[in-house]
C-alpha positions as CSV (number, residue, x, y, z in Angstrom):
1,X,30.3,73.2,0.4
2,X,29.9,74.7,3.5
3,X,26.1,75.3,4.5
4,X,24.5,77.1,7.6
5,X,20.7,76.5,8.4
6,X,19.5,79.0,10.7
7,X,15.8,78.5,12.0
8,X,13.5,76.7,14.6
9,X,14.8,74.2,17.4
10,X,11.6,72.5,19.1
11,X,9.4,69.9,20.4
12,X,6.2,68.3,18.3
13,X,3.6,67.7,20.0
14,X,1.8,65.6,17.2
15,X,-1.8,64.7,17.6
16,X,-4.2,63.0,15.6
17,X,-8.0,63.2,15.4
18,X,-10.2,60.3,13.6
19,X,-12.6,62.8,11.7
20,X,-12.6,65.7,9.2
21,X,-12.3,69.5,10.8
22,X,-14.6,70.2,7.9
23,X,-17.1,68.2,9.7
24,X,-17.5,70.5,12.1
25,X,-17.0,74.2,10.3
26,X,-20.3,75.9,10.0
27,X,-20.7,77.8,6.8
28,X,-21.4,81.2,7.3
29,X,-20.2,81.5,11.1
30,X,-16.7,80.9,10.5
31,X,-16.1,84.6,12.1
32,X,-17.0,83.2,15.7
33,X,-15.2,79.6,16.0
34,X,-15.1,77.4,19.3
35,X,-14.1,73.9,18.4
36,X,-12.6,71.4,20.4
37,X,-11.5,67.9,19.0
38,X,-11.2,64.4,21.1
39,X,-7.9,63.4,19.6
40,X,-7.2,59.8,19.8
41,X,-2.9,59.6,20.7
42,X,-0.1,62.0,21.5
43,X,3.9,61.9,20.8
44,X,6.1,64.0,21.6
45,X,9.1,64.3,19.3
46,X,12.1,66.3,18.2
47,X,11.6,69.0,15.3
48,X,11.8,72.5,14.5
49,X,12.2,73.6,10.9
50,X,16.0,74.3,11.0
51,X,16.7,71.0,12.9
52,X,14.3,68.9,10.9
53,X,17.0,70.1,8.0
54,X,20.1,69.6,9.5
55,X,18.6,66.0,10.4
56,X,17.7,65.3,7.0
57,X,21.3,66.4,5.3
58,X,23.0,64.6,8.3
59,X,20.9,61.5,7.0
60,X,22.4,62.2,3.6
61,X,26.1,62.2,4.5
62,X,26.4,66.2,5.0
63,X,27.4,68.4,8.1
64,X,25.3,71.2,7.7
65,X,25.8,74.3,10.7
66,X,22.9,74.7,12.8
67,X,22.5,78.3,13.3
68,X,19.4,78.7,16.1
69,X,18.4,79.8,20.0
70,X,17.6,76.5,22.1
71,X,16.9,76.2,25.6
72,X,18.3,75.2,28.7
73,X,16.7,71.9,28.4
74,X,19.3,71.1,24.9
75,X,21.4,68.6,26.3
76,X,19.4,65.4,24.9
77,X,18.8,67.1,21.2
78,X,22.1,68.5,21.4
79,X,23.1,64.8,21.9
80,X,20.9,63.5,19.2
81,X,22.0,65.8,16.4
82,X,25.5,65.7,16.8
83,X,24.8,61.9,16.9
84,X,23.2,62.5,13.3
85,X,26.1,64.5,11.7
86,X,24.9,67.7,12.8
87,X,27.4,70.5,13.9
88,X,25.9,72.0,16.7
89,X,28.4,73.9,18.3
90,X,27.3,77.3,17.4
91,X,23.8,77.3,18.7
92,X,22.8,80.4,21.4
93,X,21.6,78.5,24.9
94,X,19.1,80.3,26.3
95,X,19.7,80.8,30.1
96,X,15.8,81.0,31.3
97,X,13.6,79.6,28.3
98,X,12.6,76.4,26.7
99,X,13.1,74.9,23.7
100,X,10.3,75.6,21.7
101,X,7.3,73.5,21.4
102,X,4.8,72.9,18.1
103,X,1.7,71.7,18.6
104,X,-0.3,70.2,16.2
105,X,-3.7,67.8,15.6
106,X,-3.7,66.3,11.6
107,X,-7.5,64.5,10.8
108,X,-8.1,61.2,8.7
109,X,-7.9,63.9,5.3
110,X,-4.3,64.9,6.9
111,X,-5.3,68.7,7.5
112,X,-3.8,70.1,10.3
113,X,-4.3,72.8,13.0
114,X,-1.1,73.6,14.7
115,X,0.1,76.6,17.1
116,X,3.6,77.1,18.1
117,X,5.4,78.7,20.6
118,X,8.6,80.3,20.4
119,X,10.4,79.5,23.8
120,X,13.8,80.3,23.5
121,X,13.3,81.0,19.7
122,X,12.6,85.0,20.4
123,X,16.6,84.9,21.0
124,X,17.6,84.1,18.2
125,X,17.9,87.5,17.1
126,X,21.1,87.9,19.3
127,X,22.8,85.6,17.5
128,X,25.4,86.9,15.4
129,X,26.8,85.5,11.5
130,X,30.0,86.8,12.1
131,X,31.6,85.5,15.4
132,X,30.2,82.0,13.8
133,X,31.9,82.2,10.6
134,X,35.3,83.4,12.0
135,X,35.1,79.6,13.4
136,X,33.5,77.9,10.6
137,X,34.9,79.7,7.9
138,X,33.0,81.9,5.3
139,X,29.4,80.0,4.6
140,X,29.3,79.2,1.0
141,X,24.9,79.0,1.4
142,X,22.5,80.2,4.3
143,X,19.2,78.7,4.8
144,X,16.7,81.0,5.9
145,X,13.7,78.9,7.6
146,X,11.3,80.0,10.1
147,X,12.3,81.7,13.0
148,X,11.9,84.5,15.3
149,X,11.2,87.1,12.1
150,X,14.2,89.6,13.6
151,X,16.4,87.0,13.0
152,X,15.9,86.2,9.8
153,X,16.0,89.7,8.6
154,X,19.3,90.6,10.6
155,X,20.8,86.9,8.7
156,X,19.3,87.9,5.3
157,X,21.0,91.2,5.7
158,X,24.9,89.9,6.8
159,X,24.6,86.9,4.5
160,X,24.0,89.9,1.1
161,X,26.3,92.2,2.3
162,X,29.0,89.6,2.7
163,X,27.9,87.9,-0.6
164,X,26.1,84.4,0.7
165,X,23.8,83.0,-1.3
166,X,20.5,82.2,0.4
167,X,18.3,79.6,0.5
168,X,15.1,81.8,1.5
169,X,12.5,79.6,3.3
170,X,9.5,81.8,4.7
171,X,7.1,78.9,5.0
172,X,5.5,78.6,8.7
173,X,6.6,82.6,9.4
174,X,4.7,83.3,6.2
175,X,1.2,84.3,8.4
176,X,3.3,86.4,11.3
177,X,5.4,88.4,8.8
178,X,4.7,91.8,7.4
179,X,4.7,92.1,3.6
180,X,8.0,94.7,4.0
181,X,9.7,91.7,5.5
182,X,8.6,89.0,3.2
183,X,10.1,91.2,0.3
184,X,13.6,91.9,2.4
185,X,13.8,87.9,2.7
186,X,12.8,87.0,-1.0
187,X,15.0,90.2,-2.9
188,X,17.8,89.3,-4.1
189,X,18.1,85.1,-2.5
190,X,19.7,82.4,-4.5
191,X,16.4,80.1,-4.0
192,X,13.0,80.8,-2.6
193,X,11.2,78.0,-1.4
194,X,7.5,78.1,-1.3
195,X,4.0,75.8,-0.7
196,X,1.4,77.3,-3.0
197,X,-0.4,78.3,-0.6
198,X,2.8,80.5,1.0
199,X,3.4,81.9,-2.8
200,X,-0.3,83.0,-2.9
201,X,0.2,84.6,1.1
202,X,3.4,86.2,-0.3
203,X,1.7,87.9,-3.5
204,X,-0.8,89.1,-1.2
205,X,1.0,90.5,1.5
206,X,4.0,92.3,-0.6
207,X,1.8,93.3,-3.8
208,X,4.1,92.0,-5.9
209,X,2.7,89.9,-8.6
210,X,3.6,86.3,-9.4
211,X,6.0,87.3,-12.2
212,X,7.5,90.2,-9.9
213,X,8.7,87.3,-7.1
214,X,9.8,85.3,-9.5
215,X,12.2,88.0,-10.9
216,X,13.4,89.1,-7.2
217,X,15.3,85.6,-6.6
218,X,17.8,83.2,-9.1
219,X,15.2,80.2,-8.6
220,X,12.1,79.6,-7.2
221,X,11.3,76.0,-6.1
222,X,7.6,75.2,-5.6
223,X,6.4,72.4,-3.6
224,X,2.8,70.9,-4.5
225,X,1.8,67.7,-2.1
226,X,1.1,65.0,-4.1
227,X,1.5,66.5,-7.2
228,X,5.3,66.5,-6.5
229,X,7.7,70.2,-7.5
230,X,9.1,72.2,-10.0
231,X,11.5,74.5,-9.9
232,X,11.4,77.9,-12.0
233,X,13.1,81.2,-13.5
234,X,12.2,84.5,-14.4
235,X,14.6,83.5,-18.0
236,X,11.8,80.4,-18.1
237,X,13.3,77.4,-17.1
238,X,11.0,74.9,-15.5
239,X,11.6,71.8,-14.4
240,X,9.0,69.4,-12.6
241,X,9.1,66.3,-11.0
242,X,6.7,63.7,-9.5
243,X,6.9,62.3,-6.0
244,X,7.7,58.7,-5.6
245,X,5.1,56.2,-4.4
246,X,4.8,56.3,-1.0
247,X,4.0,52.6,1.4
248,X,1.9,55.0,4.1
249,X,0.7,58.6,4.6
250,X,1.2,58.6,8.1
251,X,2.5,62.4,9.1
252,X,2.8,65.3,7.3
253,X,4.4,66.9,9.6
254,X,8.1,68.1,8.4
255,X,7.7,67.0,4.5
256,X,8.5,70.3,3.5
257,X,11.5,70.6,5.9
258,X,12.8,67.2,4.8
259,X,12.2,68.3,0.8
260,X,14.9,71.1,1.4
261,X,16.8,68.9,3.0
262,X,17.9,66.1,-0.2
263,X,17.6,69.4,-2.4
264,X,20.1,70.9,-0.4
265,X,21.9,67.8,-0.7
266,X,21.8,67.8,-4.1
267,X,23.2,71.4,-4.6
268,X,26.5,70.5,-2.4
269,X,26.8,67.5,-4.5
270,X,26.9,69.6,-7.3
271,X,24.0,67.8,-9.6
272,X,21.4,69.0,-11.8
273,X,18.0,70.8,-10.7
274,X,16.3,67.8,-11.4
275,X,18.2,65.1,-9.3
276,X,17.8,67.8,-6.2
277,X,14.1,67.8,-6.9
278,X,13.8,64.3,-6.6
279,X,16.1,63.7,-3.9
280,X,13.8,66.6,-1.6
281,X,10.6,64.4,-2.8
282,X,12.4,61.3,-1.9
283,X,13.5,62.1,1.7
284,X,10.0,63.9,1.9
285,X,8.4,60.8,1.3
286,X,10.2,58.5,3.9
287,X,8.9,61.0,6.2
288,X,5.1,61.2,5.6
289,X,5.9,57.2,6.1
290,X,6.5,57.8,9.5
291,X,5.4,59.5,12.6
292,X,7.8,62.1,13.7
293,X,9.9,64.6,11.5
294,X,13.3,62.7,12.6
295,X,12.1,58.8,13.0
296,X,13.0,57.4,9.6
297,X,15.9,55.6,8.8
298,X,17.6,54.1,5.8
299,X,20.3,52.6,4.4
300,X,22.0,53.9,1.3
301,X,21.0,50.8,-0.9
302,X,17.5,51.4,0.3
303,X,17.4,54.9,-0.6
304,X,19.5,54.0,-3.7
305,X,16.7,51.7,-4.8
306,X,14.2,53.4,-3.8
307,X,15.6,56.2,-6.0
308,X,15.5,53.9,-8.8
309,X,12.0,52.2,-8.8
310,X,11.0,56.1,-8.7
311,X,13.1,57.9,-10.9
312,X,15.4,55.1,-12.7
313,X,19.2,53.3,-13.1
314,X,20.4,56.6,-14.5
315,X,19.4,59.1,-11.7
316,X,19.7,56.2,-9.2
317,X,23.6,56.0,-10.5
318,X,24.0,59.3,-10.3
319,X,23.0,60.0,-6.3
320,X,24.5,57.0,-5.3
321,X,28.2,57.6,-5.0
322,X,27.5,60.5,-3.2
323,X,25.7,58.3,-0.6
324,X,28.1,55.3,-0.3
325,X,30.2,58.8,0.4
């Protein structure tokens, strides 16, 4: 299966502060705010939502197509992906910008205020499907994450008229976007994935209802923290799945991107709904385990076992072939 993840190429700036932001909101002046919080450490690591993918499928075996503007300072992730089983050989190199950069400070209760500049991310809407695929070979899947919003309506529109499917994933573009180009994202994609809180920004910001997004895509995967996923149809199939116990809650930063990642997985291994739920929430959990979106490691008996003490022998069974793979 041949899978192309355009998106986000940055640098996390990850920062944590040892109180509650609530601590220091004022109810009823929240419409004039001037914070500032002491934060306690900084690291600087590799992310971006469309890397922080490709990482995780590398990790899994795959070589999923990184599809994304970088800057001219690439050479070291460049370096590091490839390293990880990513094929990066398509990406646009800016000739002026940066990589982009995410910066973000999580407190003891793991809520997080983050800004992110683009960098060389606003070029990403020169990059072209076509030139790419006449070297890679018709994509069997797109995934759509965040990026400059251009881009993922020009890569929405080549993947449907050439008959993609697409792996929709609005998520940290969700607040920039304009309701007309939510619903030019979400019509018609194979999968939509979605936060809660994203499906309740989406509702609002297209006017469609709940049951009207729901019956613009094939399958709608909601992710919900702790509480784990499900996955769902307008026909009503609904499958849910808990997450598996995790040692630390270290970072949240990149769970969600990791999640797509093993679900991904999952699809190009061909198994059920339910085995690509679980193998997102397992992945996702390795990384809230660690600091970083690309730090953890494993084995595939570790993941293998892990998959078992979570889910059991028979969906352990199942995943591991494809990882001794």
């Amino acid at each position: 299966m041949r899978i192309g993840v355009a998106g986000s190429v940055g640098l996390d700036h990850l920062m944590t502060f040892s109180g509650k932001f609530t601590d220091s909101l004022v109810a009823g002046s929240l419409e004039k705010v001037s914070l500032s919080f002491l934060v306690d450490d900084l690291d600087v690591r590799r992310g971006g939502c469309a890397a922080n993918i490709c990482f995780g499928m590398g990790m899994l075996g795959l070589k999923p197509i990184l599809i994304a503007a970088v800057g001219k300072d690439w050479a070291d992730y460049d370096a590091w992906l490839s390293r990880h089983g990513v094929d990066t050989g398509h990406v646009l190199i800016s000739k002026e910008l940066f990589t982009a950069h995410f910066m973000v400070t999580t407190d003891t209760e793991l809520n997080q205020i983050a800004s992110f500049f683009p960098g060389a991310m606003s070029e990403a809407r020169n990059i072209e499907l076509a030139p790419i695929m006449e070297k890679t070979g018709e994509l069997d899947l797109i995934v759509i994450s965040p990026d400059d919003p251009e881009a993922m309506m020009r890569h929405s529109e080549v993947a449907k008229a050439r008959g993609i499917a697409i792996a929709a994933d609005p998520s940290q573009q969700m607040a920039r976007m304009e309701g007309h180009e939510i619903k030019t994202l979400i019509d018609g994609a194979a999968y939509l994935f979605m936060n809660e809180y994203e499906l309740a920004l989406a509702i609002q910001k297209t006017g469609w209802s709940d049951a009207e997004i729901l019956s613009r895509v094939k399958y709608r995967v909601i992710t919900q923290g702790s509480k784990g996923a499900r996955i769902e149809t307008k026909g009503g199939e609904l499958i849910k799945i808990a997450c598996p116990k995790e040692n630390a809650k270290l970072d949240p930063t990149g769970v969600g991107d990791s999640f797509r990642s093993g679900f991904i997985a999952g699809l190009a291994w061909g198994l059920s709904h339910e085995r690509c739920l679980q193998l997102g929430a397992m992945l996702a959990t390795y990384v809230i385990e660690t600091k970083g979106t690309q730090e953890y490691r494993f084995t595939s008996e570790q993941f293998s076992e892990r998959f078992k003490q979570a889910y059991g022998d028979s969906a352990a069974a199942e995943i591991s072939a494809h990882l001794a793979s």
